[in-house]
PDB file with one MODEL, atoms N, CA, C and O in Angstrom:
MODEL        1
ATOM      1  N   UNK A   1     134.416 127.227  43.380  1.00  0.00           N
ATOM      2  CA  UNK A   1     134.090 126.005  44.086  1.00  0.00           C
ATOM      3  C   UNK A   1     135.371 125.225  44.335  1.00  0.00           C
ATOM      4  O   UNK A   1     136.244 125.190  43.467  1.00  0.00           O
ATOM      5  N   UNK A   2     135.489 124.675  45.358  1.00  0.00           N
ATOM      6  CA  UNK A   2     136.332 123.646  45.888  1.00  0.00           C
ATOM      7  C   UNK A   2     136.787 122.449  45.196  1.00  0.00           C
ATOM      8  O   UNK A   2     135.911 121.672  44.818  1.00  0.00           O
ATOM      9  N   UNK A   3     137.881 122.194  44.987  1.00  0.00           N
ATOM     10  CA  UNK A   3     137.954 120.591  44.653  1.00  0.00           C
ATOM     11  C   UNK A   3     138.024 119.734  45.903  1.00  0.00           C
ATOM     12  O   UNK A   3     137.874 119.994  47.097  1.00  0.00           O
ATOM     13  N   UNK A   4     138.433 118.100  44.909  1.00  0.00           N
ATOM     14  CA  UNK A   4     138.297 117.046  46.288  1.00  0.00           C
ATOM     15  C   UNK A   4     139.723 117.707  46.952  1.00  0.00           C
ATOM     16  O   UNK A   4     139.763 117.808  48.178  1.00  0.00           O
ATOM     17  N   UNK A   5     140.962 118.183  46.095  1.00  0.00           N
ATOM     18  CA  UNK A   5     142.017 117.958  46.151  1.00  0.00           C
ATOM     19  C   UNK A   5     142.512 119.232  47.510  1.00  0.00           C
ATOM     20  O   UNK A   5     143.371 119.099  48.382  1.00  0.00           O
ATOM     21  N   UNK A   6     141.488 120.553  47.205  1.00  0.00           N
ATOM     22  CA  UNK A   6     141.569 121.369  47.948  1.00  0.00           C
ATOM     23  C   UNK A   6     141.062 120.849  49.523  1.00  0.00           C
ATOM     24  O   UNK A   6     141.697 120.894  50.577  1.00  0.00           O
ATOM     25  N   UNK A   7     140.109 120.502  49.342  1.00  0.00           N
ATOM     26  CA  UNK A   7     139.518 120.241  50.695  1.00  0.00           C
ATOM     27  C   UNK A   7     140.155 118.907  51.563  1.00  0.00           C
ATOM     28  O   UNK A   7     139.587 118.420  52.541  1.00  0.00           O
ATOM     29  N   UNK A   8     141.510 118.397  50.975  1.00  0.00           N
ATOM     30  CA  UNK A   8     142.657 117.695  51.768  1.00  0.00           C
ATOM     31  C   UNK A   8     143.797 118.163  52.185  1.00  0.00           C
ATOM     32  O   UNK A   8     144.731 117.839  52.918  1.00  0.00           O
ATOM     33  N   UNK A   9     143.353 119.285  51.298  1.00  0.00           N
ATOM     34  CA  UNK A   9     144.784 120.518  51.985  1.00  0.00           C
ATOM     35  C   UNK A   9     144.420 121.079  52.848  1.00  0.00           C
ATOM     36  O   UNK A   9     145.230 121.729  53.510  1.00  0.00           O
ATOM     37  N   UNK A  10     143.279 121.059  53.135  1.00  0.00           N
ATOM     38  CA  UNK A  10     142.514 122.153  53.940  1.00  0.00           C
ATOM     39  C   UNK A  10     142.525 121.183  55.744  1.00  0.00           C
ATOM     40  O   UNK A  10     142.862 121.644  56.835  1.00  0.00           O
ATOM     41  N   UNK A  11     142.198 120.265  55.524  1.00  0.00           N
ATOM     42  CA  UNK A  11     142.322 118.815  56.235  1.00  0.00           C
ATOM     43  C   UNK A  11     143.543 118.818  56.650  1.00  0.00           C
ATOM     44  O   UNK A  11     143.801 119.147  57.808  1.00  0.00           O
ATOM     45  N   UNK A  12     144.197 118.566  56.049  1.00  0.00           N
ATOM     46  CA  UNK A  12     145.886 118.596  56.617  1.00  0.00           C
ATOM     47  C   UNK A  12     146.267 119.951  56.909  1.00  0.00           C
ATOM     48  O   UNK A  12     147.380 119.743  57.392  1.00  0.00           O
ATOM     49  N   UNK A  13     146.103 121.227  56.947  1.00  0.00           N
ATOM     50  CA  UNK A  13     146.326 122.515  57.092  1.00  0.00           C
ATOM     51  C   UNK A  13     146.132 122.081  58.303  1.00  0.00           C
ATOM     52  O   UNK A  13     147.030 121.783  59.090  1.00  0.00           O
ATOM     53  N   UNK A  14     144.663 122.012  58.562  1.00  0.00           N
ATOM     54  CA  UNK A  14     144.216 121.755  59.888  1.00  0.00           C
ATOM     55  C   UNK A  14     144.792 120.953  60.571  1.00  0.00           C
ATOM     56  O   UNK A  14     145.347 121.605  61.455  1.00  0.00           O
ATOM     57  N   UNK A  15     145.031 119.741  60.714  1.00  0.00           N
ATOM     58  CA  UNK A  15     145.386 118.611  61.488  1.00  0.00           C
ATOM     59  C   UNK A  15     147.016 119.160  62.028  1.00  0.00           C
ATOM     60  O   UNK A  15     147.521 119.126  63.150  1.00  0.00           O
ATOM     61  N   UNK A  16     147.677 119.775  60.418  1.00  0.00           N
ATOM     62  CA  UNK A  16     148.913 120.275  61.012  1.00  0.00           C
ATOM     63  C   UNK A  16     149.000 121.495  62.421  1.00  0.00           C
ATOM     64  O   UNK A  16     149.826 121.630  63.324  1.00  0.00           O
ATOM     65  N   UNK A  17     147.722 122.245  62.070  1.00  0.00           N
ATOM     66  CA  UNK A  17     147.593 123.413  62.968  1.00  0.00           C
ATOM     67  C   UNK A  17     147.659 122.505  64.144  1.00  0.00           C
ATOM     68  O   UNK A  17     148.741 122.551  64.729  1.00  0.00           O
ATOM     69  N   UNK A  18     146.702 121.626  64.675  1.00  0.00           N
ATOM     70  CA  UNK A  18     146.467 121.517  65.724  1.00  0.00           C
ATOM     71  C   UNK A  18     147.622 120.740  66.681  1.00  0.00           C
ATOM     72  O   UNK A  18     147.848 120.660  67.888  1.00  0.00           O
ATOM     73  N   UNK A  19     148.322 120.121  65.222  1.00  0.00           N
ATOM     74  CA  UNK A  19     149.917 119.157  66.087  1.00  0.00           C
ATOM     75  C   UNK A  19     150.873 120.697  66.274  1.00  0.00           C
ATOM     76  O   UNK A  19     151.925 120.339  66.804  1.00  0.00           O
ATOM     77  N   UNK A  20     150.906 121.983  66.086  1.00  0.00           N
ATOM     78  CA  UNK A  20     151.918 123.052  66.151  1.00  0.00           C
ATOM     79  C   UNK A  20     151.653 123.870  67.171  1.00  0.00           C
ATOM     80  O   UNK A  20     152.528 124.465  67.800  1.00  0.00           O
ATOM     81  N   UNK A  21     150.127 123.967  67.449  1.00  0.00           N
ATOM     82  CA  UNK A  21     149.960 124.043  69.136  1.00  0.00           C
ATOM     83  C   UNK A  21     149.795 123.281  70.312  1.00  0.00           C
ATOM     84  O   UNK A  21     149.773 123.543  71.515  1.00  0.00           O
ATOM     85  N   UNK A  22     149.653 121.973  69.427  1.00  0.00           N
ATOM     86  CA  UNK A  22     149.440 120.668  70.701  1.00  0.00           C
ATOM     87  C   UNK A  22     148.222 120.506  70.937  1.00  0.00           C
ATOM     88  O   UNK A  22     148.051 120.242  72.127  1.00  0.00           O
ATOM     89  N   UNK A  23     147.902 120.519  70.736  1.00  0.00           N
ATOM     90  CA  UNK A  23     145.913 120.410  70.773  1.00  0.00           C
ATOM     91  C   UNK A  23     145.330 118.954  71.300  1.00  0.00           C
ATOM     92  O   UNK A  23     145.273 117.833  70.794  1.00  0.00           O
ATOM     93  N   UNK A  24     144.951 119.487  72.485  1.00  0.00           N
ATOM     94  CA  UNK A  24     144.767 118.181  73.320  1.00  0.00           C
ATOM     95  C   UNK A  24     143.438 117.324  72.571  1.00  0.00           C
ATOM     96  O   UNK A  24     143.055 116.266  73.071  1.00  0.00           O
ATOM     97  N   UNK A  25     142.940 117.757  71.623  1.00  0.00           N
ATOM     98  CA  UNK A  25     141.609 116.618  70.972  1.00  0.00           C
ATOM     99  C   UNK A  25     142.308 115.421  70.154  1.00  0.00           C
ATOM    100  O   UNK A  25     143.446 115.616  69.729  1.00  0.00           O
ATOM    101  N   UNK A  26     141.718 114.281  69.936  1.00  0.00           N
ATOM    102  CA  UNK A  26     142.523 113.837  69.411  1.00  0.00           C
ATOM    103  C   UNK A  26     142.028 114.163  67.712  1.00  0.00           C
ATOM    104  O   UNK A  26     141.316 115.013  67.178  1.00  0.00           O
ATOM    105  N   UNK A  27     142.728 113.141  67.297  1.00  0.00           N
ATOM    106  CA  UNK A  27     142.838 113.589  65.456  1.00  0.00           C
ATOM    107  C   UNK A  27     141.568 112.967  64.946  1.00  0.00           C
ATOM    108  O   UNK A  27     141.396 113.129  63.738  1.00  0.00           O
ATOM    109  N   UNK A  28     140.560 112.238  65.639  1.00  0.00           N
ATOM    110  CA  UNK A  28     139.190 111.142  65.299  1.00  0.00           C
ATOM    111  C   UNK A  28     138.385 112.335  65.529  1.00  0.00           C
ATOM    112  O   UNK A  28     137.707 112.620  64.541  1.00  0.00           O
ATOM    113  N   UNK A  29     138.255 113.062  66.445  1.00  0.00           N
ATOM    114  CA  UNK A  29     137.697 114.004  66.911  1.00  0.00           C
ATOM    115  C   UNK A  29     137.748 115.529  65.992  1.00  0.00           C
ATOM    116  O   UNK A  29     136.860 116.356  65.782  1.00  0.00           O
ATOM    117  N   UNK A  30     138.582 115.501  65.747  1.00  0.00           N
ATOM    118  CA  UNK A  30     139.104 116.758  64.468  1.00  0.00           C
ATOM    119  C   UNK A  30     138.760 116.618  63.307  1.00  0.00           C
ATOM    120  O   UNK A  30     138.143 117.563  62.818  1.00  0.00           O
ATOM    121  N   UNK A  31     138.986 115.584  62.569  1.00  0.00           N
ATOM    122  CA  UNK A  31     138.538 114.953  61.385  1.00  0.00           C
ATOM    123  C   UNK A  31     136.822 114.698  61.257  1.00  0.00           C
ATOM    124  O   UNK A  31     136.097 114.888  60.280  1.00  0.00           O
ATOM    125  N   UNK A  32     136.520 114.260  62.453  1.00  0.00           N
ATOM    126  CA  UNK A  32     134.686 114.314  62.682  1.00  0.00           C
ATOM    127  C   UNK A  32     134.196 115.660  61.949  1.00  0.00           C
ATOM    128  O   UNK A  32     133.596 115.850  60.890  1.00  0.00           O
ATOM    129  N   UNK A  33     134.736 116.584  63.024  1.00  0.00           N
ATOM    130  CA  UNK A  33     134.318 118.110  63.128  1.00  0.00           C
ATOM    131  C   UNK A  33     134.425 118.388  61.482  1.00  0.00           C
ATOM    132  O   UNK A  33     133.455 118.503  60.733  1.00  0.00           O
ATOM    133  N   UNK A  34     135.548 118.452  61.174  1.00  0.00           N
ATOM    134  CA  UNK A  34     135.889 118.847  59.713  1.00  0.00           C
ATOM    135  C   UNK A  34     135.048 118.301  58.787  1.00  0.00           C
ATOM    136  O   UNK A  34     134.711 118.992  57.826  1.00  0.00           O
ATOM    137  N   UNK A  35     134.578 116.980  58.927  1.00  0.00           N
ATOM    138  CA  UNK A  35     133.754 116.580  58.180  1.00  0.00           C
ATOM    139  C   UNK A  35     132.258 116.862  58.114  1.00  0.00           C
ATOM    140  O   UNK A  35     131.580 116.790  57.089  1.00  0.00           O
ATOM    141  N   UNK A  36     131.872 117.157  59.198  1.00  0.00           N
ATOM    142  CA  UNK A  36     130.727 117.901  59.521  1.00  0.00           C
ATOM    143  C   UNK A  36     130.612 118.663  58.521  1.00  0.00           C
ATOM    144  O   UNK A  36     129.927 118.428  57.525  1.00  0.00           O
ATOM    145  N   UNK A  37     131.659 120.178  58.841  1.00  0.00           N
ATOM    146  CA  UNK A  37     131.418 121.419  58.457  1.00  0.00           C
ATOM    147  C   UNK A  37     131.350 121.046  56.865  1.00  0.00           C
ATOM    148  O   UNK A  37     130.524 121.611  56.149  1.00  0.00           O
ATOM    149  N   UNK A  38     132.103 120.232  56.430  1.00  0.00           N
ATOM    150  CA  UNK A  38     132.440 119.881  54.895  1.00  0.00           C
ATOM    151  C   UNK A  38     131.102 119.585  54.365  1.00  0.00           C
ATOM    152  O   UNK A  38     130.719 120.167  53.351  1.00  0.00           O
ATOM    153  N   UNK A  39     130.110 118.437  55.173  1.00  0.00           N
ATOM    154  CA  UNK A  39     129.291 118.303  54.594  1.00  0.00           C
ATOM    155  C   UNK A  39     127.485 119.212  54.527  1.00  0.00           C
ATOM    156  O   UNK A  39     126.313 119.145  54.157  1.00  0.00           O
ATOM    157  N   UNK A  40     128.271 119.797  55.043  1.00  0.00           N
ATOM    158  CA  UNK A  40     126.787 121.124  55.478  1.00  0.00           C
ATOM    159  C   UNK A  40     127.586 122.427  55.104  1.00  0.00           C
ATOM    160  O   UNK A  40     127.068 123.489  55.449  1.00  0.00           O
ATOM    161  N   UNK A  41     128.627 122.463  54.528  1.00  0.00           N
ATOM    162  CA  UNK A  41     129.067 124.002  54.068  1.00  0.00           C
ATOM    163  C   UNK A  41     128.413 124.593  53.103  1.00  0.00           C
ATOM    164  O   UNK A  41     128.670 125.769  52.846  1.00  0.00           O
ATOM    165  N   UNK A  42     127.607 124.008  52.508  1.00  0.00           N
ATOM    166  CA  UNK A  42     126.395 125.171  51.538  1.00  0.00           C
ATOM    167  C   UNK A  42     125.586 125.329  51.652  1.00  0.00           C
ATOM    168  O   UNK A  42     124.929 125.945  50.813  1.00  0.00           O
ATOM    169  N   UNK A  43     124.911 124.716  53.168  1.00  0.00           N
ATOM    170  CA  UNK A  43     123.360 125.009  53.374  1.00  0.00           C
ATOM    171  C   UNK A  43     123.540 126.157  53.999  1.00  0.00           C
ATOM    172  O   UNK A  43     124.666 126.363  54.452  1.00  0.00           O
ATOM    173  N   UNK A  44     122.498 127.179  54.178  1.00  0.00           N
ATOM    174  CA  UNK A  44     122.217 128.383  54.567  1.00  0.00           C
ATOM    175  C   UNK A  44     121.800 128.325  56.199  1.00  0.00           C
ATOM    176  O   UNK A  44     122.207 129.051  57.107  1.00  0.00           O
ATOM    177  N   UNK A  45     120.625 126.948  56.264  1.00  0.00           N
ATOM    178  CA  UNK A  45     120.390 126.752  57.336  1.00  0.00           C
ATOM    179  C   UNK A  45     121.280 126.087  58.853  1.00  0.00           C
ATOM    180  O   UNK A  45     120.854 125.029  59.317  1.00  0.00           O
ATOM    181  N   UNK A  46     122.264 126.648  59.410  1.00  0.00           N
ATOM    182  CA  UNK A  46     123.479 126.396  60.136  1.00  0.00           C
ATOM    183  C   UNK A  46     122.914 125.068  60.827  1.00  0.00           C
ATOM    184  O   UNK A  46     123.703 124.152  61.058  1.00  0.00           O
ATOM    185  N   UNK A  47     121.398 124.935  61.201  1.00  0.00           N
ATOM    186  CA  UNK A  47     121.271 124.438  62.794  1.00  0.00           C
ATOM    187  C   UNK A  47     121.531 123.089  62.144  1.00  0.00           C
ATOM    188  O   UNK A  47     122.115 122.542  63.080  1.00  0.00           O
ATOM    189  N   UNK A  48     121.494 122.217  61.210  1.00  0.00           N
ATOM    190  CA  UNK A  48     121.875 121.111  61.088  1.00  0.00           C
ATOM    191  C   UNK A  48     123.375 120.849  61.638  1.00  0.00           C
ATOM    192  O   UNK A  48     123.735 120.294  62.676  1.00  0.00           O
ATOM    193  N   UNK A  49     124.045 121.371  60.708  1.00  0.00           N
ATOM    194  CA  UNK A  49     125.605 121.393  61.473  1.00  0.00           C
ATOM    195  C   UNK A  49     125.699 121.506  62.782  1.00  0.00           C
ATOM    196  O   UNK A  49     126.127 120.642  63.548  1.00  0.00           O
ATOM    197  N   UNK A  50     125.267 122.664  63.081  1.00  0.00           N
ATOM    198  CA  UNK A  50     125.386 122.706  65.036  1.00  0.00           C
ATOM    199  C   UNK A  50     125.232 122.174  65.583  1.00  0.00           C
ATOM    200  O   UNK A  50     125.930 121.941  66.569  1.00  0.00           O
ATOM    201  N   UNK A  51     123.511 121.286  65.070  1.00  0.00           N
ATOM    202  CA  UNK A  51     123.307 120.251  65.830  1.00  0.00           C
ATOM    203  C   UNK A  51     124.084 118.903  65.820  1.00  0.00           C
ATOM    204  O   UNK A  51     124.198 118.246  66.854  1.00  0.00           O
ATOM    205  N   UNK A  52     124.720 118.427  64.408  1.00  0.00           N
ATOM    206  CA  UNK A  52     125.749 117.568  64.215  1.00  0.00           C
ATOM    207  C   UNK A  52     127.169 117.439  65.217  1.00  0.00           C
ATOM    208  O   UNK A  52     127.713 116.477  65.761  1.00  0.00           O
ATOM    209  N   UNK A  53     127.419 118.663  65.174  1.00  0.00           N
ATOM    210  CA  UNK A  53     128.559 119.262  66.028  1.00  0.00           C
ATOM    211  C   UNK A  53     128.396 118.893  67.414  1.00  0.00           C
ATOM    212  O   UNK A  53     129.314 118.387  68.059  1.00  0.00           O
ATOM    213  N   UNK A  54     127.232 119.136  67.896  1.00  0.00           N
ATOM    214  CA  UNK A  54     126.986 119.311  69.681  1.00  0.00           C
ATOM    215  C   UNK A  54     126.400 117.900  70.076  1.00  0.00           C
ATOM    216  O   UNK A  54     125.959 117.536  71.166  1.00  0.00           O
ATOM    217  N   UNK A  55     126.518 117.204  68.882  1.00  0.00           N
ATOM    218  CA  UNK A  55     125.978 115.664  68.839  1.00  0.00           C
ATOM    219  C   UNK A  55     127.937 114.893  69.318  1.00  0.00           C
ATOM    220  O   UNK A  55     128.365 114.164  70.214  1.00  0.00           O
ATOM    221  N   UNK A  56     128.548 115.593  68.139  1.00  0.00           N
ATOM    222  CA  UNK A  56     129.538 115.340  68.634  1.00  0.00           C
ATOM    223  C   UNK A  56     130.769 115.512  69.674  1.00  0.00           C
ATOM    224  O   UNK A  56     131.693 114.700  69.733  1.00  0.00           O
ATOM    225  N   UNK A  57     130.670 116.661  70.481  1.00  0.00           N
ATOM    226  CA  UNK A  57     131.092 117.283  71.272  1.00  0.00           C
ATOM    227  C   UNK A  57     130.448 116.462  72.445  1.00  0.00           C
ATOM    228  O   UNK A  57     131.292 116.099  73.265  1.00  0.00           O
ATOM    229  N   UNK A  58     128.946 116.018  72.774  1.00  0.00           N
ATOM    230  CA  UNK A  58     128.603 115.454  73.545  1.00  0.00           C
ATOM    231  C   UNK A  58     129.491 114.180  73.823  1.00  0.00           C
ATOM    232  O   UNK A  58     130.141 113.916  74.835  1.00  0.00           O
ATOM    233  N   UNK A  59     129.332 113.378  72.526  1.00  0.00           N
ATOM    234  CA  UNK A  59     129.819 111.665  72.834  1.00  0.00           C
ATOM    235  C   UNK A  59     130.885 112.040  72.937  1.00  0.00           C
ATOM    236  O   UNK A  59     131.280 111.200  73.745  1.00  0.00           O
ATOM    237  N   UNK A  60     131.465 112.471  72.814  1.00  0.00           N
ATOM    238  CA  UNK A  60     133.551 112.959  72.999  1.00  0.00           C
ATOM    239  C   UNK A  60     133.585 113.249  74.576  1.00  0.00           C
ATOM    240  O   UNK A  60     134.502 112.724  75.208  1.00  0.00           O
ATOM    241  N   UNK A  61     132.761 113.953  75.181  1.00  0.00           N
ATOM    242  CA  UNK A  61     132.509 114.099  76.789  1.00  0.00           C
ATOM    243  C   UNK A  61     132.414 113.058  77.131  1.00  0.00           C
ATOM    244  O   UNK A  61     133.336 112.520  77.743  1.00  0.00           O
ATOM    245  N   UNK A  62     131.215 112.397  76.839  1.00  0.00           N
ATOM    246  CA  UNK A  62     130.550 111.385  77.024  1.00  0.00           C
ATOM    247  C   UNK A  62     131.775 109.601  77.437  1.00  0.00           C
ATOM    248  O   UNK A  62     131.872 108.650  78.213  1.00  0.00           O
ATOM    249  N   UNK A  63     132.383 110.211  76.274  1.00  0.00           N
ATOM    250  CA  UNK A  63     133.422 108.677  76.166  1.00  0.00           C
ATOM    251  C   UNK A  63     134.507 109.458  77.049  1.00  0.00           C
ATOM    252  O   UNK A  63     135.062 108.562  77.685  1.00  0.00           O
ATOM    253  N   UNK A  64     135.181 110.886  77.465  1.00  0.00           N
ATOM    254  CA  UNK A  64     135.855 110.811  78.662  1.00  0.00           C
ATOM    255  C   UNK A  64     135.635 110.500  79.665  1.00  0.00           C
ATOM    256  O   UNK A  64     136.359 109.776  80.350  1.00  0.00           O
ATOM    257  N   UNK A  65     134.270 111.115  80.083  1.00  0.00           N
ATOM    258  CA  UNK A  65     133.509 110.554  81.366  1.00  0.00           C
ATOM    259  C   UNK A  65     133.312 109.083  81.838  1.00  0.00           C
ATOM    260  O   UNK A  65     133.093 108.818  83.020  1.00  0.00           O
ATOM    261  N   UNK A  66     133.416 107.953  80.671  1.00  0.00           N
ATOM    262  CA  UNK A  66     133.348 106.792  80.809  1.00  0.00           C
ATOM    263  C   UNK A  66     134.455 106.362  81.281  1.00  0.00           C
ATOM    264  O   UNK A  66     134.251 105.475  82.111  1.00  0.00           O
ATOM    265  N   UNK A  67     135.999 106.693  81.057  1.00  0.00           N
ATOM    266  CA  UNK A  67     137.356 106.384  81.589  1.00  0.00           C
ATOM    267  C   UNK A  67     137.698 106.994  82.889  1.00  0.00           C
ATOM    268  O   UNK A  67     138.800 106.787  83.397  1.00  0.00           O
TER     269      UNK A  67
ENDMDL
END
């Protein structure tokens, strides 16, 4: 099992990945996602997450489309 301590390395692994290819999402948007998966990573049943996910993927459209 995971600690708190692991799953900020894991966070920053990530965040670093995405500044080393340039990753046009921003970091509010990344950190969402991550937190998602973090908090539904032991249920069996995926569609909560997905649906969390495509909840968020929407308003992220949603708020470009508004600018």
């Amino acid at each position: 099992m995971s600690t708190e301590n692991d799953q900020d390395l894991a966070l920053t692994a990530l965040l670093a990945a995405a500044t080393d290819v340039e990753a046009v999402l921003p970091v509010s948007f990344i950190k969402a996602s991550y937190a998602i998966q973090r908090r539904h990573q032991f249920n069996q049943d995926q569609t909560i997450s997905m649906h969390d996910l495509e909840k968020l993927v929407e308003d992220h459209l949603a708020q470009g489309e508004a600018k």
